[in-house]
TORKOL-4160 file (C-alpha; in steps of 0.2 Angstrom, whole numbers, padded with zeros to 4 digits, m for minus):
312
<pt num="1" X="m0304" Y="m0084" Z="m0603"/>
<pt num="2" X="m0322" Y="m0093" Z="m0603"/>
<pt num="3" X="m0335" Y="m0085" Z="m0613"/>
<pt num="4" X="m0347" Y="m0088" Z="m0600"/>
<pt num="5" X="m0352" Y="m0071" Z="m0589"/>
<pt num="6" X="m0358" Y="m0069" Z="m0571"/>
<pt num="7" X="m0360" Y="m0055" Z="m0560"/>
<pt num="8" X="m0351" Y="m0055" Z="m0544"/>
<pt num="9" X="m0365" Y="m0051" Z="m0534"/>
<pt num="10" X="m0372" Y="m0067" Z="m0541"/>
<pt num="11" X="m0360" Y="m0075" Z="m0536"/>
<pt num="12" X="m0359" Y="m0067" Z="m0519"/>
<pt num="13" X="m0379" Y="m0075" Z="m0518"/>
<pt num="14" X="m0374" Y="m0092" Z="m0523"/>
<pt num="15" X="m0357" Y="m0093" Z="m0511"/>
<pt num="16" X="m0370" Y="m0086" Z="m0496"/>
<pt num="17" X="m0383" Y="m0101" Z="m0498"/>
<pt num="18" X="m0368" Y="m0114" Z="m0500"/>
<pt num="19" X="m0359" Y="m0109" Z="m0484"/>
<pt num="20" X="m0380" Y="m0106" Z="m0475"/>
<pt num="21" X="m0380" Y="m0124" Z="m0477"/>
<pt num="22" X="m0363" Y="m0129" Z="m0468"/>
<pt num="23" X="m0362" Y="m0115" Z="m0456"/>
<pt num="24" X="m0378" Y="m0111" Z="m0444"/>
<pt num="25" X="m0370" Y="m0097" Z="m0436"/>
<pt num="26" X="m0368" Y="m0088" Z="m0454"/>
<pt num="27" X="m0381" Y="m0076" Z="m0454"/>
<pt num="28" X="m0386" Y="m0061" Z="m0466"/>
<pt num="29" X="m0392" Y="m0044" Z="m0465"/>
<pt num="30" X="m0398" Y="m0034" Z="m0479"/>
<pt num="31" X="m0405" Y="m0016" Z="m0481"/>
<pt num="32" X="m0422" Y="m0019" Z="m0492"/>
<pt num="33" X="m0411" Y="m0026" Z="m0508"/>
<pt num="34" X="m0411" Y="m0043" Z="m0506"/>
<pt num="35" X="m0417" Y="m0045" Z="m0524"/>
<pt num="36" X="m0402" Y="m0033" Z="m0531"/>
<pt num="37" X="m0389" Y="m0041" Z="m0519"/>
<pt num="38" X="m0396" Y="m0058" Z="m0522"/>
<pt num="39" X="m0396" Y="m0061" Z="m0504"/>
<pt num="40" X="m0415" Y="m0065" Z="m0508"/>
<pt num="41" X="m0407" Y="m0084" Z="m0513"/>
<pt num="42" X="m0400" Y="m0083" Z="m0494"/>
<pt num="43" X="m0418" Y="m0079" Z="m0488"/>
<pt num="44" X="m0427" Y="m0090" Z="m0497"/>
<pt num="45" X="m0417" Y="m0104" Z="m0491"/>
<pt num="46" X="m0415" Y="m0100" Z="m0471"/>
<pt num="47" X="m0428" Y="m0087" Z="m0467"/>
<pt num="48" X="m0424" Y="m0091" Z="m0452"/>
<pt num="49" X="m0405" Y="m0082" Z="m0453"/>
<pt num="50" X="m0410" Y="m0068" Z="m0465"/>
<pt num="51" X="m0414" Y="m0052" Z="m0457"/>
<pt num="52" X="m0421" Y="m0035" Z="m0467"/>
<pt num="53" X="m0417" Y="m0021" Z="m0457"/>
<pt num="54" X="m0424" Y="m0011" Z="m0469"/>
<pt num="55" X="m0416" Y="0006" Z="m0477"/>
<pt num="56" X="m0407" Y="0010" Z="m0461"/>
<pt num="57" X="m0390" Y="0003" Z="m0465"/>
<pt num="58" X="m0381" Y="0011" Z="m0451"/>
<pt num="59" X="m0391" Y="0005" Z="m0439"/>
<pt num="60" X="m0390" Y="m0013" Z="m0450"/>
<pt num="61" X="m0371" Y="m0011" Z="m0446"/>
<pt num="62" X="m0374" Y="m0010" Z="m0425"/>
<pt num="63" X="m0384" Y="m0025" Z="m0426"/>
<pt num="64" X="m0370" Y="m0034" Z="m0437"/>
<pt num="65" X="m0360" Y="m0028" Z="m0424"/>
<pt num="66" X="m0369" Y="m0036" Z="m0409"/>
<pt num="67" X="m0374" Y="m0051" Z="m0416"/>
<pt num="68" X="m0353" Y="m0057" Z="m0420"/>
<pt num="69" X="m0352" Y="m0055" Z="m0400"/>
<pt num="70" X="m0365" Y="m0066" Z="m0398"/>
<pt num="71" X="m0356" Y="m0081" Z="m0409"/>
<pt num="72" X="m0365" Y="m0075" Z="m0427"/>
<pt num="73" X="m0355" Y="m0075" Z="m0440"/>
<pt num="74" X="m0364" Y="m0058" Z="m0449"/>
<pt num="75" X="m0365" Y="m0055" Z="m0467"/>
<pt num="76" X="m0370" Y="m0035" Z="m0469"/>
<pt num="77" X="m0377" Y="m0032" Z="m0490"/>
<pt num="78" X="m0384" Y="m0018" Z="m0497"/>
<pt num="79" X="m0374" Y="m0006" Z="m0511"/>
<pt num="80" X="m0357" Y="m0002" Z="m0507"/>
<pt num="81" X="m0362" Y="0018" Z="m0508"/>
<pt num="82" X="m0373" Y="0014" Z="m0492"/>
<pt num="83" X="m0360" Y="0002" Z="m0483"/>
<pt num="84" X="m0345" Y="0012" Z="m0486"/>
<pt num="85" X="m0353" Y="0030" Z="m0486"/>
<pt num="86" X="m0369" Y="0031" Z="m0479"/>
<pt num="87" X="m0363" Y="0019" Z="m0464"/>
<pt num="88" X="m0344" Y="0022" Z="m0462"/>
<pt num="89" X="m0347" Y="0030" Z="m0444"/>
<pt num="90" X="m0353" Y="0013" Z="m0441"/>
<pt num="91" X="m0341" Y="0003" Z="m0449"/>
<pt num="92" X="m0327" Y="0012" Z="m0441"/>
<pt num="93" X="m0332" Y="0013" Z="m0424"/>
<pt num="94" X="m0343" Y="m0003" Z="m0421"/>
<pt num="95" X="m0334" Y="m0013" Z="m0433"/>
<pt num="96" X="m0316" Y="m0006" Z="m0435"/>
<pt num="97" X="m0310" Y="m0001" Z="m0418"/>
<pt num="98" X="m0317" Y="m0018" Z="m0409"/>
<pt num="99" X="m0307" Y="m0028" Z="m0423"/>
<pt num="100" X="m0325" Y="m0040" Z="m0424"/>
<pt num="101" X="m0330" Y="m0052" Z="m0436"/>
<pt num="102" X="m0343" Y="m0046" Z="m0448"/>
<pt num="103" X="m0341" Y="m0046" Z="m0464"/>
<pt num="104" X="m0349" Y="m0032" Z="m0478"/>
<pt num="105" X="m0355" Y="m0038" Z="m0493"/>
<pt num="106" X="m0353" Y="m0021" Z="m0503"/>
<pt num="107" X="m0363" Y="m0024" Z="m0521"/>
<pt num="108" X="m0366" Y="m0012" Z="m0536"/>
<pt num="109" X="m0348" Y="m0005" Z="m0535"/>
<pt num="110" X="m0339" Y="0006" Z="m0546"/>
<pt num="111" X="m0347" Y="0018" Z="m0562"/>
<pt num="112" X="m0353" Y="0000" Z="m0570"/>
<pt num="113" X="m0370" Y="0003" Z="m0560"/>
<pt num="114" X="m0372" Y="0013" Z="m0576"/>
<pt num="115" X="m0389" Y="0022" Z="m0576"/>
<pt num="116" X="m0391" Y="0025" Z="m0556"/>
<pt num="117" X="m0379" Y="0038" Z="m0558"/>
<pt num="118" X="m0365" Y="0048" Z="m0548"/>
<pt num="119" X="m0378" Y="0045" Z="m0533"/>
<pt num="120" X="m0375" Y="0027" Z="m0533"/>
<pt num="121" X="m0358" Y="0026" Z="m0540"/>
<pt num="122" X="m0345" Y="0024" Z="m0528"/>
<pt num="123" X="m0329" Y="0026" Z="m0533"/>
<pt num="124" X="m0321" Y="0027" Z="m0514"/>
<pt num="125" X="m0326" Y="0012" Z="m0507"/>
<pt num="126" X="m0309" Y="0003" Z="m0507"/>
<pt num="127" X="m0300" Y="0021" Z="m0503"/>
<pt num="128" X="m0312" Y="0021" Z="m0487"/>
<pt num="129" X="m0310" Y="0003" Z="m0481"/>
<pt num="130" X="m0293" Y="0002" Z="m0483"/>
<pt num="131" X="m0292" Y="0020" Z="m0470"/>
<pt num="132" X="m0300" Y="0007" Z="m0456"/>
<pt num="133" X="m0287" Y="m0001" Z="m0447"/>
<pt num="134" X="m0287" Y="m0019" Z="m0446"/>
<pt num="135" X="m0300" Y="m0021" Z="m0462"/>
<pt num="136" X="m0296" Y="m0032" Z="m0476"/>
<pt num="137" X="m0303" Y="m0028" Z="m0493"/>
<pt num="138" X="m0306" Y="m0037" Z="m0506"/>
<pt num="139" X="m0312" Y="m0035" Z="m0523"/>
<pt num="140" X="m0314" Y="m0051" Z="m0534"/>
<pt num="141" X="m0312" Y="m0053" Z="m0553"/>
<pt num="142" X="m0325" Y="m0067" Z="m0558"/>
<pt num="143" X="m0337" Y="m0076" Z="m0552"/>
<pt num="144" X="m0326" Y="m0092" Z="m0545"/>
<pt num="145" X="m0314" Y="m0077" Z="m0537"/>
<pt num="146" X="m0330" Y="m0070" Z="m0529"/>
<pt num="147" X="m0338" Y="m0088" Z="m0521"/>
<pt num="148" X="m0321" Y="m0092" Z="m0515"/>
<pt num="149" X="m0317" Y="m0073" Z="m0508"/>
<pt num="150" X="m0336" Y="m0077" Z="m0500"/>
<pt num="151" X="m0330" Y="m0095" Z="m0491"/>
<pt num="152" X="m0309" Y="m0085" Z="m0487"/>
<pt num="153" X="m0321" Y="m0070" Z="m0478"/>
<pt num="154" X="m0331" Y="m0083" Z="m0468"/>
<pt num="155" X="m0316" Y="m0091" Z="m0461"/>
<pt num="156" X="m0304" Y="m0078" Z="m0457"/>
<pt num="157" X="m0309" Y="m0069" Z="m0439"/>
<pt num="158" X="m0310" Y="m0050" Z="m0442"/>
<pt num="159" X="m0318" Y="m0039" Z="m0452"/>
<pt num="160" X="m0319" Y="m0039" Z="m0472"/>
<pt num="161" X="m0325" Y="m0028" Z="m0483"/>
<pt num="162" X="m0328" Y="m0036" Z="m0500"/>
<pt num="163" X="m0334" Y="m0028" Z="m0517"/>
<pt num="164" X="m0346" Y="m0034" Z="m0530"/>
<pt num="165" X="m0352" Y="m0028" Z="m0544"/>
<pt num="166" X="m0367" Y="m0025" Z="m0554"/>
<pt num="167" X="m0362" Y="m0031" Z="m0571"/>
<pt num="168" X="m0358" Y="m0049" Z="m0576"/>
<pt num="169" X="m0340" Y="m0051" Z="m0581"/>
<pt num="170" X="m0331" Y="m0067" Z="m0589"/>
<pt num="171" X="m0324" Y="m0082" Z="m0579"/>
<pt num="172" X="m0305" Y="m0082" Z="m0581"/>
<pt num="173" X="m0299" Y="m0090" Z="m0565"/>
<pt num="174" X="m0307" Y="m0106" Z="m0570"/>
<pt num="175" X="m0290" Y="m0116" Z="m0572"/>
<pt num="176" X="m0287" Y="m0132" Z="m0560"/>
<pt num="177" X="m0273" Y="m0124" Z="m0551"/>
<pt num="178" X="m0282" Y="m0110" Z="m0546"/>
<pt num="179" X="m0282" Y="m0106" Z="m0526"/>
<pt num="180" X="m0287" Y="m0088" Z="m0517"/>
<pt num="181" X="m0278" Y="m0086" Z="m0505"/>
<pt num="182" X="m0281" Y="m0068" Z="m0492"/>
<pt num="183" X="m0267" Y="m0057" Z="m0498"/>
<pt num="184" X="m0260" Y="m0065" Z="m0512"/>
<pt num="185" X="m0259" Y="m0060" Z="m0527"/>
<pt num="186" X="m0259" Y="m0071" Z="m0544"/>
<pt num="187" X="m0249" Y="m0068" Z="m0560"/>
<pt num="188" X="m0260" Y="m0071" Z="m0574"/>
<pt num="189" X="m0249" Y="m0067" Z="m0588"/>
<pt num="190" X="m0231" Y="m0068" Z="m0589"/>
<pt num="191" X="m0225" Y="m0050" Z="m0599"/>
<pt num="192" X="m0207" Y="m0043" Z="m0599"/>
<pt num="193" X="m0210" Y="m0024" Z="m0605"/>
<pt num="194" X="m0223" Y="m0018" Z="m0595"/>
<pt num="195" X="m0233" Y="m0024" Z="m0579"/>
<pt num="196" X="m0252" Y="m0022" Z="m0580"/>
<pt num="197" X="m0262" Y="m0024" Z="m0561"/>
<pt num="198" X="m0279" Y="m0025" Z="m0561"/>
<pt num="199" X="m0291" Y="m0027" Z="m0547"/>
<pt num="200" X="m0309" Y="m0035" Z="m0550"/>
<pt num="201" X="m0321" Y="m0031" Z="m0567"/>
<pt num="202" X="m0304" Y="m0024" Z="m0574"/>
<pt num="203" X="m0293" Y="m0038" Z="m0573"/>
<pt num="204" X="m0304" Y="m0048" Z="m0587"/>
<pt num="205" X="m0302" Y="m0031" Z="m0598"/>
<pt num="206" X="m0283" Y="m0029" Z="m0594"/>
<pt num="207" X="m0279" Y="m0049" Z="m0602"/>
<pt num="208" X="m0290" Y="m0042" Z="m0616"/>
<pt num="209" X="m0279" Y="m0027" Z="m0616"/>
<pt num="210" X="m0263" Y="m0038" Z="m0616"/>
<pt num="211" X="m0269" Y="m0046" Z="m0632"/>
<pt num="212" X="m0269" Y="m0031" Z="m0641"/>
<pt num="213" X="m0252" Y="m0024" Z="m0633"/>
<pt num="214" X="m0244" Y="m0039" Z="m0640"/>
<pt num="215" X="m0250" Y="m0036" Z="m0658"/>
<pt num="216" X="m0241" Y="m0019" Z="m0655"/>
<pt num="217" X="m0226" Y="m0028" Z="m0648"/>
<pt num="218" X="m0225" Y="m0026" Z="m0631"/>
<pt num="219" X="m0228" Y="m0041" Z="m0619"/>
<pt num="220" X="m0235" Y="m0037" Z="m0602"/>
<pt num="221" X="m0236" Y="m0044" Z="m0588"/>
<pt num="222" X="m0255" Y="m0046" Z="m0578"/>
<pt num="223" X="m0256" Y="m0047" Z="m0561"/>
<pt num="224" X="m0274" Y="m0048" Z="m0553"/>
<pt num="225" X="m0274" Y="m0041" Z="m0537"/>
<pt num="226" X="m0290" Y="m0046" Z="m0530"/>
<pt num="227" X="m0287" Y="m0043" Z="m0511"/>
<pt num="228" X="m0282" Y="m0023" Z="m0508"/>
<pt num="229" X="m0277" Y="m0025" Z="m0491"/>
<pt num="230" X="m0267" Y="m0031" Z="m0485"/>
<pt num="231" X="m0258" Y="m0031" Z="m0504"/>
<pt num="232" X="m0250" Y="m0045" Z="m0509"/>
<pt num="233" X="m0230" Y="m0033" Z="m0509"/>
<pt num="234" X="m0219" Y="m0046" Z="m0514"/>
<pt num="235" X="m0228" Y="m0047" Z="m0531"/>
<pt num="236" X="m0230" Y="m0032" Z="m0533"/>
<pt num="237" X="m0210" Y="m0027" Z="m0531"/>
<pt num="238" X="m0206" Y="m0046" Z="m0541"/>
<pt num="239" X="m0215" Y="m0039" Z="m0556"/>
<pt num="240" X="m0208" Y="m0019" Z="m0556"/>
<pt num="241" X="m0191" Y="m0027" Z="m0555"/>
<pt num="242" X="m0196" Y="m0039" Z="m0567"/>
<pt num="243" X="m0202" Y="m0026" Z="m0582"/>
<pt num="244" X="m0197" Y="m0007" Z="m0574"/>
<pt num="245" X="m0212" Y="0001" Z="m0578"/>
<pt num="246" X="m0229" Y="m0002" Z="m0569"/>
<pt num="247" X="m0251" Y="0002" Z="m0574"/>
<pt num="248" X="m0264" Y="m0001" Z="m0560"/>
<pt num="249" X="m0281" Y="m0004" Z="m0567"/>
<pt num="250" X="m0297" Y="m0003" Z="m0554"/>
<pt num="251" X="m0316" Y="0004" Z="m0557"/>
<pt num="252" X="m0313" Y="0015" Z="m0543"/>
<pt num="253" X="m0304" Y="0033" Z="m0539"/>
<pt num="254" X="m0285" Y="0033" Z="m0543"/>
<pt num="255" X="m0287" Y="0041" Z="m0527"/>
<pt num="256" X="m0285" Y="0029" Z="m0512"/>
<pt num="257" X="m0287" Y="0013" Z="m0519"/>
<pt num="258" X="m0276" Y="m0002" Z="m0529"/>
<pt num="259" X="m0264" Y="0012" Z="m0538"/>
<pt num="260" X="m0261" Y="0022" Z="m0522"/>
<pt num="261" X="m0259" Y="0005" Z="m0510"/>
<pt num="262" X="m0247" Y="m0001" Z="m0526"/>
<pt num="263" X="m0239" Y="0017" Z="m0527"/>
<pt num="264" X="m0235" Y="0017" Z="m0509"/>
<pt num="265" X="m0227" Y="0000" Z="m0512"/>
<pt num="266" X="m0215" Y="0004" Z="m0524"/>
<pt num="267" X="m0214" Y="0023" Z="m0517"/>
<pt num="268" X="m0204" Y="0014" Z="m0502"/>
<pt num="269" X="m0197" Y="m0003" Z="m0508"/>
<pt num="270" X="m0194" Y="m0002" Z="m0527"/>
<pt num="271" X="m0195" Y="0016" Z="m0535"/>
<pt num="272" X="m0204" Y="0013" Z="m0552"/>
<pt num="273" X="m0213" Y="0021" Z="m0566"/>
<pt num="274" X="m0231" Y="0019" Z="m0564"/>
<pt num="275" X="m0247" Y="0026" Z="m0572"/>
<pt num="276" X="m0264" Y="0023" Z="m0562"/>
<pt num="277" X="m0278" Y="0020" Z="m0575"/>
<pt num="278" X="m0295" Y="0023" Z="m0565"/>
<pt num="279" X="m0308" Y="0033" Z="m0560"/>
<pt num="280" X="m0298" Y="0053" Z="m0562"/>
<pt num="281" X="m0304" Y="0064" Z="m0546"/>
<pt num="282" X="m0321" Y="0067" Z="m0555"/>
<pt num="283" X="m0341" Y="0058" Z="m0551"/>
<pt num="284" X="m0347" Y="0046" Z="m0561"/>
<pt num="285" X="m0362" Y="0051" Z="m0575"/>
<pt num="286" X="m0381" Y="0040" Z="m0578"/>
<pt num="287" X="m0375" Y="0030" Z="m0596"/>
<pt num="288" X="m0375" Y="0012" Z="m0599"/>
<pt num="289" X="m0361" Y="0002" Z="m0591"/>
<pt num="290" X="m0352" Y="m0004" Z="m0606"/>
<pt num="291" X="m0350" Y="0016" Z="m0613"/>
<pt num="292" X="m0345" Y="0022" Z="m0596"/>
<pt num="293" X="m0330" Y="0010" Z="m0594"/>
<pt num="294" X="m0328" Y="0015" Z="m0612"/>
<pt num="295" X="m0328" Y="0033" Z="m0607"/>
<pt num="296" X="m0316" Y="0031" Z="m0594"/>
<pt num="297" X="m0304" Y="0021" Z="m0602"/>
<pt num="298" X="m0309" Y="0005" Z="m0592"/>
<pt num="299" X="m0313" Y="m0006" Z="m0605"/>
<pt num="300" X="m0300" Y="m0020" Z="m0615"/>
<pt num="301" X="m0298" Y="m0005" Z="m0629"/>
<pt num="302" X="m0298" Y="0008" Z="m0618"/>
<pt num="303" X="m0281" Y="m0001" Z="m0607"/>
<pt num="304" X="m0272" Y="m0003" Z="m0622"/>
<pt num="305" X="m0273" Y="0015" Z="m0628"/>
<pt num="306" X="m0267" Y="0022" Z="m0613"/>
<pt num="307" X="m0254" Y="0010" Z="m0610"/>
<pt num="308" X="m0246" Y="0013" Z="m0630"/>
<pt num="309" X="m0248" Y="0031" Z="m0625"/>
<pt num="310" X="m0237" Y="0032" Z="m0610"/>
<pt num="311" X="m0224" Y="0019" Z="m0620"/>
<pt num="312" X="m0223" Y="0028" Z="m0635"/>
């Protein structure tokens, strides 16, 4: 794991400006935060393909809409509380049910947007994009997971809903045979006792967490999981059958997103143990976003606790 630390809504800004300049039909759209989803790099290099539809994002999303049936290649940005919630309707209908080929650039995701608050938290995101049929969601880990998610969305025809966050988080897939691929997942860590899936700013936290496990004795297994849907099953099943006892990890509710999709999984094709470690039915709180994921148990330390817990 490098020590370095980016954001992946840095990241997100960065992979926009590199594919602006080999793609002309790549276009973004951005709800008056193009300095917070750093689609301001976007603007400042192709005015020209950067549109401000100001703070009306369902309307944002019908001109996304319009624009891929006119060969545009749409990038919709603003928080994931306003592109998952305020603009579902949207997103659904205009989006969903015409199977077109916008992509939604959901930043500031998850309790880690710290002070904004419950308000701006969104903690359903994953559990609402992954309800839309046809959507693919990803959630990347670091920032070469995010650029490359970026490049994979821009290529595949549909829609894709991918997550970003607020906070900068360490580079861990920074190894020379790293490859993203839509759908599948990648074994980080090889474990025989328990199997830890994570799914973006956790998966740095649950290798952290495997470190301290192993102190204790027990050797688990990480799997990050940075596309939701469609889930990457085979892995999932290979690793329960491999250790026999399963944790999810996400910044999001246990309700609806990685620990549900994984749940289901095993629920049908391999019946296992498994203990979702997220976000517990409740709203987030305003705090800074190291002592919420503190708080909730998202952090390194937090991981490991519960893990020993529910072993011992």
């Amino acid at each position: 794991m490098s020590e370095v630390k980016i954001a992946t809504r840095e990241s997100y800004g960065n992979a926009l400006v590199e594919l602006g300049g080999e793609h002309e039909n790549l276009v973004v759209l951005d709800a008056d935060l193009a300095a917070a989803t750093k689609t301001g790099m976007f603007k400042k290099a192709f005015p020209d393909r950067h549109i401000d539809c100001g703070i009306a994002e369902a309307n944002m999303t019908g001109v996304a809409a319009g624009m891929s049936t006119c060969g545009f290649v749409p990038f919709v940005s603003t928080f994931a509380m306003f592109a998952a919630g305020r603009s579902y309707e949207q997103v659904r209908n205009s989006i969903g049910y015409p199977h077109l080929n916008v992509k939604i650039g959901a930043t500031h995701a998850g309790i880690s947007v710290g002070e904004d608050g419950a308000t701006h938290q969104c903690n359903e995101d994953i559990a609402l994009m992954r309800a839309i049929p046809g959507m693919v969601v990803i959630n990347p880990a670091d920032d070469i997971e995010a650029r490359a998610a970026v490049k994979a969305a821009y290529e595949y025809v549909g829609p894709v809903y991918l997550r970003f966050g607020r906070l900068a988080v360490p580079v861990i897939n920074d190894g020379a045979d790293y490859k993203f691929e839509i759908g599948k997942g990648v074994t980080l860590r090889e474990g025989s006792d328990c199997s830890i899936i994570a799914t973006g700013l956790c998966v740095s936290e649950a290798l952290a967490a495997a470190d301290t496990l192993a102190e204790q004795g027990i050797h688990a297994e990480v799997i990050n999981i940075h596309t939701i849907k469609p889930l990457d099953e085979e892995l999932v099943v290979k690793t329960a059958k491999k250790t026999g006892r399963v944790f999810t990890v996400e910044e999001h509710s246990i309700i609806g997103g990685l620990g549900a999709a994984v749940a289901e999984t095993l629920g049908e094709k391999c019946p296992t143990k498994i203990t979702r470690i997220g976000v517990n039915d409740v709203f987030g709180e305003s705090g800074p976003a190291k002592e919420l994921l503190h708080k909730y148990e998202l952090d390194a330390e937090g991981i490991a606790n519960r893990i020993l817990r529910e072993m011992k």
